[in-house]
C-alpha positions as CSV (number, residue, x, y, z in Angstrom):
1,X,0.0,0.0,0.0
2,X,1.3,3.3,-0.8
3,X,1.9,6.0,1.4
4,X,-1.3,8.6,1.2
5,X,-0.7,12.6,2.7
6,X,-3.9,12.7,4.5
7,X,-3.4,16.2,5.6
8,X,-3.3,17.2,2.3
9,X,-6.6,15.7,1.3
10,X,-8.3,17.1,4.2
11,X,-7.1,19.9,3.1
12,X,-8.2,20.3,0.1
13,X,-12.0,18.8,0.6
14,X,-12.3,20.9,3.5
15,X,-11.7,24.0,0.8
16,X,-14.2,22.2,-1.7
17,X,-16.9,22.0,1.0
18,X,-16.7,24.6,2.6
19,X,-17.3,26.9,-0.9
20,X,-20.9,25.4,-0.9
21,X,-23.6,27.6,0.5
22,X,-25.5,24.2,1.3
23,X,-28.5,26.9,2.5
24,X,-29.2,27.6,-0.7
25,X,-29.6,24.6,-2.1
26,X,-32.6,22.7,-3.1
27,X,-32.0,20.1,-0.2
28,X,-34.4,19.0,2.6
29,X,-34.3,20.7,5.4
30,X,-33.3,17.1,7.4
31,X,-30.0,17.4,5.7
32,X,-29.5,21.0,5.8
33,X,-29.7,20.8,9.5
34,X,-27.2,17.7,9.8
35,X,-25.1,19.1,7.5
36,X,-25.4,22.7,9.5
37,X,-24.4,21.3,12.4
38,X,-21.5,19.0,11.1
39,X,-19.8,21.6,9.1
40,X,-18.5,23.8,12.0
41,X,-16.6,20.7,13.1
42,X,-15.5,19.5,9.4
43,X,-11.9,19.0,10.2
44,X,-12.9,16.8,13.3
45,X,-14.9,14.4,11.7
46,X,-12.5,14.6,8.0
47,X,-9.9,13.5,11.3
48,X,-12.2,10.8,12.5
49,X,-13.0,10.2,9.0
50,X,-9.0,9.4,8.5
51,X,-8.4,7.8,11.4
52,X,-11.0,4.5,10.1
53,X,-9.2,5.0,6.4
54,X,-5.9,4.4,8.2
55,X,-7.2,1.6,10.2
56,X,-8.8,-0.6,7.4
57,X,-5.9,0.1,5.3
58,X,-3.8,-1.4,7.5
59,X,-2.0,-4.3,6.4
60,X,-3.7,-4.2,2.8
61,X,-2.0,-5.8,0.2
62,X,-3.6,-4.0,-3.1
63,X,-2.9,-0.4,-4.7
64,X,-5.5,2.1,-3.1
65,X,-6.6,2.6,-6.5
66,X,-7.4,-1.3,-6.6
67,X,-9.6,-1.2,-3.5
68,X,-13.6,-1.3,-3.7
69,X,-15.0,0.9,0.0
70,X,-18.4,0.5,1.2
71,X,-19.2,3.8,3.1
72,X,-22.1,2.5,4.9
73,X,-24.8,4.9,5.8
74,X,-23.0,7.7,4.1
75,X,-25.5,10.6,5.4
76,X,-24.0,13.5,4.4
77,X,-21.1,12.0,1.7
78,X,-18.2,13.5,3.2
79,X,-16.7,9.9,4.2
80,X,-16.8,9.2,0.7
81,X,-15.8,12.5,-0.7
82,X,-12.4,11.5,1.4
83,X,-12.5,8.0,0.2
84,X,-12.0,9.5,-3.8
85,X,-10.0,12.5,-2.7
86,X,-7.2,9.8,-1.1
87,X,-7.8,7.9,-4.1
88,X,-9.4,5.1,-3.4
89,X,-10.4,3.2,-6.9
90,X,-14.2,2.4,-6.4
91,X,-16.7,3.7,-3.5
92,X,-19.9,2.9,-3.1
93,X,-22.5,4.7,-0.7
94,X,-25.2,3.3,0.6
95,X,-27.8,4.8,2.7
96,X,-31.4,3.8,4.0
97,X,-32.5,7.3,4.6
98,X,-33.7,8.7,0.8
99,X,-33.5,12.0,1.4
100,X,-29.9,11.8,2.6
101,X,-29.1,10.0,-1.0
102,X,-31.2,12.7,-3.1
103,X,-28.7,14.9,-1.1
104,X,-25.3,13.2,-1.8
105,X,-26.5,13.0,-5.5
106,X,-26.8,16.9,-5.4
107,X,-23.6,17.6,-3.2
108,X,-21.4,15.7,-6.2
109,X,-22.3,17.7,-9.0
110,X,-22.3,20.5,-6.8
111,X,-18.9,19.6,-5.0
112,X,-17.0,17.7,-8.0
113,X,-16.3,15.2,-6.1
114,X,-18.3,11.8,-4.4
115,X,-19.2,8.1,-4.5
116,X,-18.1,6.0,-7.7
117,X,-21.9,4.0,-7.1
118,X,-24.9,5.6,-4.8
119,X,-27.6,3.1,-3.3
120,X,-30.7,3.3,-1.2
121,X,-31.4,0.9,1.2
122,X,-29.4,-1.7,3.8
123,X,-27.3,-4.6,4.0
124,X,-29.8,-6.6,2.1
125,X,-29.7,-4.2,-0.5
126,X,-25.8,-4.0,-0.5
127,X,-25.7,-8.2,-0.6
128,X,-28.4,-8.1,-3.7
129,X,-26.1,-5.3,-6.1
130,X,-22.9,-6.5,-4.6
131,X,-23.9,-10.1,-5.7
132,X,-26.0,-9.0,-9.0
133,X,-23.3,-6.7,-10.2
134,X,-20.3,-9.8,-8.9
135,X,-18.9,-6.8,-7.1
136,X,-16.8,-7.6,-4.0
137,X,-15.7,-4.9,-1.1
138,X,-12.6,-4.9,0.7
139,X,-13.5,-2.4,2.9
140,X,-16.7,-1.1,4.9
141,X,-16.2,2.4,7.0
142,X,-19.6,3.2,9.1
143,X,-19.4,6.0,11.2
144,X,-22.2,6.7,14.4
145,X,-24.1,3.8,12.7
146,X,-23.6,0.2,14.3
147,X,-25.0,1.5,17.9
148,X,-28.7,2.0,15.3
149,X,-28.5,-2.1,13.4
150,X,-31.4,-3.9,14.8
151,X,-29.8,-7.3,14.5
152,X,-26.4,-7.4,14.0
153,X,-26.1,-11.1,13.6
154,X,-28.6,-10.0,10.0
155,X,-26.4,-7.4,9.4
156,X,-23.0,-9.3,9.3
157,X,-24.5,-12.1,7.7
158,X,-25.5,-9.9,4.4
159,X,-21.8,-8.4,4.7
160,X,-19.8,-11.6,5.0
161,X,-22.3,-12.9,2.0
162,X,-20.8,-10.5,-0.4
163,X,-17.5,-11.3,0.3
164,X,-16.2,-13.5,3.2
165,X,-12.8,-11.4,3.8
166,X,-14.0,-7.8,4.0
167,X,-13.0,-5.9,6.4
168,X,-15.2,-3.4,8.8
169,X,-14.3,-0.3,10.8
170,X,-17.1,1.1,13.0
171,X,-16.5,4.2,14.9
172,X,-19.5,4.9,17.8
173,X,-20.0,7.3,20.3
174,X,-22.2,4.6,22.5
175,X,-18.9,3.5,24.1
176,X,-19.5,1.2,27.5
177,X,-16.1,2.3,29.0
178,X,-16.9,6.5,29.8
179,X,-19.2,6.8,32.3
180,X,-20.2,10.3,31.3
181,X,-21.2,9.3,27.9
182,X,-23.2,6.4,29.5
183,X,-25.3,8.3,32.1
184,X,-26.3,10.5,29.4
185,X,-27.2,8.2,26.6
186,X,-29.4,6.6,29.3
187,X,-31.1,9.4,29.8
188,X,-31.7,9.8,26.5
189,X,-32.7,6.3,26.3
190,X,-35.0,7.1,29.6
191,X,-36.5,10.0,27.1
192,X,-37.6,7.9,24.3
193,X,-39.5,5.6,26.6
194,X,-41.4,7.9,28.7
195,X,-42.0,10.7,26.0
196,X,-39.7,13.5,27.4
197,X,-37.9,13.1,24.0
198,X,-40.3,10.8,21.3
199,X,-43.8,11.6,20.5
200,X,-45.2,8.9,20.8
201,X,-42.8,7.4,22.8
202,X,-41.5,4.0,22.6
203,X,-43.4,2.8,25.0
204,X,-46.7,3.7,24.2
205,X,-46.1,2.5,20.7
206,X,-45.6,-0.8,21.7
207,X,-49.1,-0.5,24.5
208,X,-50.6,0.4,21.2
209,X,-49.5,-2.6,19.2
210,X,-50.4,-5.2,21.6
211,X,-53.4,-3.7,22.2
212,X,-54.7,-3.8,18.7
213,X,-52.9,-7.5,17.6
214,X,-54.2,-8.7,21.3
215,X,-57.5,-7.4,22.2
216,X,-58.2,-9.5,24.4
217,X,-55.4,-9.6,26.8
218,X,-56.5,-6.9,29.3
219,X,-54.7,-3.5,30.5
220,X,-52.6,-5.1,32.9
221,X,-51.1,-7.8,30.7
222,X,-50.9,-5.5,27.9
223,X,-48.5,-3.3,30.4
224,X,-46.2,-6.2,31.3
225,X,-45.8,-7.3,27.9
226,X,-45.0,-3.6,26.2
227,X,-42.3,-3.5,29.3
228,X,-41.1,-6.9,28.5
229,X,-40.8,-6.6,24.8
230,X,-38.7,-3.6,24.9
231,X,-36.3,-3.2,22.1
232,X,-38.1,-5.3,20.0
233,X,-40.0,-4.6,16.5
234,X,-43.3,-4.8,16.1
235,X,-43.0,-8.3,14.2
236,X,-41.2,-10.1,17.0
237,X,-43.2,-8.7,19.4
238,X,-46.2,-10.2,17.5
239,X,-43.8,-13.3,17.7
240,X,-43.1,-13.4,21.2
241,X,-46.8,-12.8,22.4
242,X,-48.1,-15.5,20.4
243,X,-45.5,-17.9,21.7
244,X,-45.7,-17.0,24.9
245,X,-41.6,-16.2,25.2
246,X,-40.4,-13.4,27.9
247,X,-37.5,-11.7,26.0
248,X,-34.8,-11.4,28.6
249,X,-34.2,-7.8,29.2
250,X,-30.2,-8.2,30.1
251,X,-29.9,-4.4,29.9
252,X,-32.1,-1.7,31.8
253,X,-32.1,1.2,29.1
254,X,-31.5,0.0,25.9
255,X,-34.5,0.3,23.6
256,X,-35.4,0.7,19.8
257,X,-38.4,2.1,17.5
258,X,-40.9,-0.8,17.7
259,X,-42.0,1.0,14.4
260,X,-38.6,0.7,12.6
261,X,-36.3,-1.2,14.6
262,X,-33.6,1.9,15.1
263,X,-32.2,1.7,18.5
264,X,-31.8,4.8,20.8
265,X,-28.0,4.8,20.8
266,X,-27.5,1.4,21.9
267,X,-24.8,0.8,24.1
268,X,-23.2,-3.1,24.1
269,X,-20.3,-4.4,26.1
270,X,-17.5,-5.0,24.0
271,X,-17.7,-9.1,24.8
272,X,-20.7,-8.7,22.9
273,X,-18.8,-7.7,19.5
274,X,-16.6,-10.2,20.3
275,X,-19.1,-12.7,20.3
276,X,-20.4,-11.6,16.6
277,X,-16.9,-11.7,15.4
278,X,-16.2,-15.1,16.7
279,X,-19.7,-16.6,15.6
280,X,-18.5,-15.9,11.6
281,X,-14.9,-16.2,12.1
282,X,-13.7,-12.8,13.0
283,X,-11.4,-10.9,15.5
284,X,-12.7,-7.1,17.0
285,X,-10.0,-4.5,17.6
286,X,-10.8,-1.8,19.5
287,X,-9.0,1.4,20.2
288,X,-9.8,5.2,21.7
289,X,-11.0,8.0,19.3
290,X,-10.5,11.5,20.2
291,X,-11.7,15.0,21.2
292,X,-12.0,18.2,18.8
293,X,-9.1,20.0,19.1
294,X,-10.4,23.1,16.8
295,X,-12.2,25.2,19.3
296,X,-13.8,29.0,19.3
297,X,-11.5,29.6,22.5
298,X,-8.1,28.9,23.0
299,X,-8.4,27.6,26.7
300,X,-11.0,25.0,25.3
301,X,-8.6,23.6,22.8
302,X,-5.7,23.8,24.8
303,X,-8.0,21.0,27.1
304,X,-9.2,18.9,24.5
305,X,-5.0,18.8,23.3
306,X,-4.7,18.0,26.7
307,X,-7.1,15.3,27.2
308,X,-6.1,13.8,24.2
309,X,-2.9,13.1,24.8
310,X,-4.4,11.3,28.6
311,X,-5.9,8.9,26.0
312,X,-3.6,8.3,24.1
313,X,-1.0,7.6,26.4
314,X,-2.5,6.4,29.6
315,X,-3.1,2.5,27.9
316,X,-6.7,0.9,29.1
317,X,-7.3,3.7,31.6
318,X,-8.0,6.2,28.2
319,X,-11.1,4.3,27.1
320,X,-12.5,5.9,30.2
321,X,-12.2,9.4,28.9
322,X,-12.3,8.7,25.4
323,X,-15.5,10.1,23.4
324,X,-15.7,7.0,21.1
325,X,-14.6,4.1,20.0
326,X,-13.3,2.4,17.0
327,X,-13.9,-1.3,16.1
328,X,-12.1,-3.1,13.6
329,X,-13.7,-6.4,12.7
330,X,-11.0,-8.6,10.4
331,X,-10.6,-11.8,9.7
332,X,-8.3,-14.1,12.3
């Protein structure tokens, strides 16, 4: 693998993006605010962005110009906008959210610059064109995205069916390790159930459901079984009713969209990664991301520096102050 000057890349995509006015164009107003409130930050995430292109490409034995890149649920583009800009030969971007594709398509005419290949959809959809068009992937970068996969034994299934050596870097800021982070994804989590944060809440959804696929199990069994099927969908609450199966509830906060199956930043132990990776022959590295260093005041940035180099240097003990995680998922 050749060497590849990341800072100039950056560089120069930061200067390409940031001559957009993104306001003015015709874009939904879902992606104007996610992109409005990434682009202050760009050179953080184009650094976090890096730091998974450095970590799959570890180790790689073909040209960067060879390699085929998954960036999986893509949002705004800017992973893959990287991915080209450090020359990386084919990129494909997938997302299930179709207004954030309608965007991307827009954003590379408009930028010059973006995914060889744009899908819509999920891993299902990846396995079908991957397979239809004999395509395989050596690489798959999803960033903020495996804490939201319903079933993650699904997911790695469909990747591992396109092509049985890719490899997969996740970055998430659900880490188990800082306690900070934890205490407030729960409440977060907490949120979502009662209704202080989703209309209706999960919760309530789920009362709902049961009420209308089983009339005629009264108010009080209708209660225990939407707290009992929490972080289930719909279907396999349908499932677990009619059979008569308590779900065991081994963690107290975590919970998804009944509707859609999205969990609320779900936060897993990392033996339970290693438990996917080991059930299709895989190995899970994991290592500390980072803070922001580019702040509006200098005394903010000179902390963040500061912290930084704490986790960096401080071994195990960094994962407690580390904002997210990185997990590498390779073959043994």
């Amino acid at each position: 693998m050749e060497t590849i000057d990341y800072k100039i890349a950056t560089t120069q995509l930061y200067k390409k993006i940031s001559a957009v006015n993104f306001e003015a164009l015709p874009i939904s107003n879902y992606n104007k605010n996610y992109i409005r409130k990434l682009t202050p930050s760009l050179f953080y995430f184009l650094d976090i962005y890096t730091a998974c292109f450095k970590n799959g490409l570890r180790n790689c034995n073909k040209g960067i110009n060879e390699l085929i890149l998954v960036d999986f649920g893509g949002g705004s583009g800017f992973l893959s906008m990287l991915a080209k800009e450090i020359g990386i030969g084919k990129v494909i971007y997938i997302d299930i959210n179709e207004k954030s594709v309608e965007t991307i398509k827009l954003l590379k005419t408009e930028i010059g610059i973006g995914p060889d290949i744009i899908l819509h959809g999920d891993s299902k959809k990846l396995s079908a064109w991957c397979t239809e068009q004999n395509i395989q992937p050596d690489l798959l970068i999803a960033t903020d995205v495996i804490e939201h996969i319903y079933d993650l034994f699904v997911f790695f299934h469909d990747l591992i069916e396109i092509n049985d050596q890719i490899k997969m870097v996740f970055t998430t800021a659900s880490t188990p390790y800082n306690p900070l982070i934890t205490r407030r994804l729960h409440r977060y989590m907490r949120g979502c159930e009662t209704g202080r944060l989703e209309k209706p809440n999960y919760y309530t959804k789920r009362v709902n459901f049961i009420k209308k696929e089983f009339p005629n199990l009264g108010r009080i069994n209708t209660k225990k079984w939407a707290t009992r099927t929490r972080g289930l969908m719909y279907e396999d609450i349908h499932k677990a009713i009619s059979k008569n199966e308590r779900p065991l509830l081994v963690d107290a906060y975590n919970t998804c969209d009944p509707e859609t199956g999205n969990w609320a930043e779900r936060i897993l132990p990392i033996r339970d990664y290693k438990e996917l990776a080991k059930r299709y022959g895989y190995e899970v590295e994991t290592e500390k991301g980072f803070y922001n260093i580019i702040r509006p005041k200098q005394w903010k940035s000179s902390i963040s520096i500061l912290v930084n180099q704490l986790i960096k240097y401080s071994g195990k003990a960094g994962f407690l102050l580390a904002p997210f995680i990185i997990l590498s998922f390779g073959r043994k």
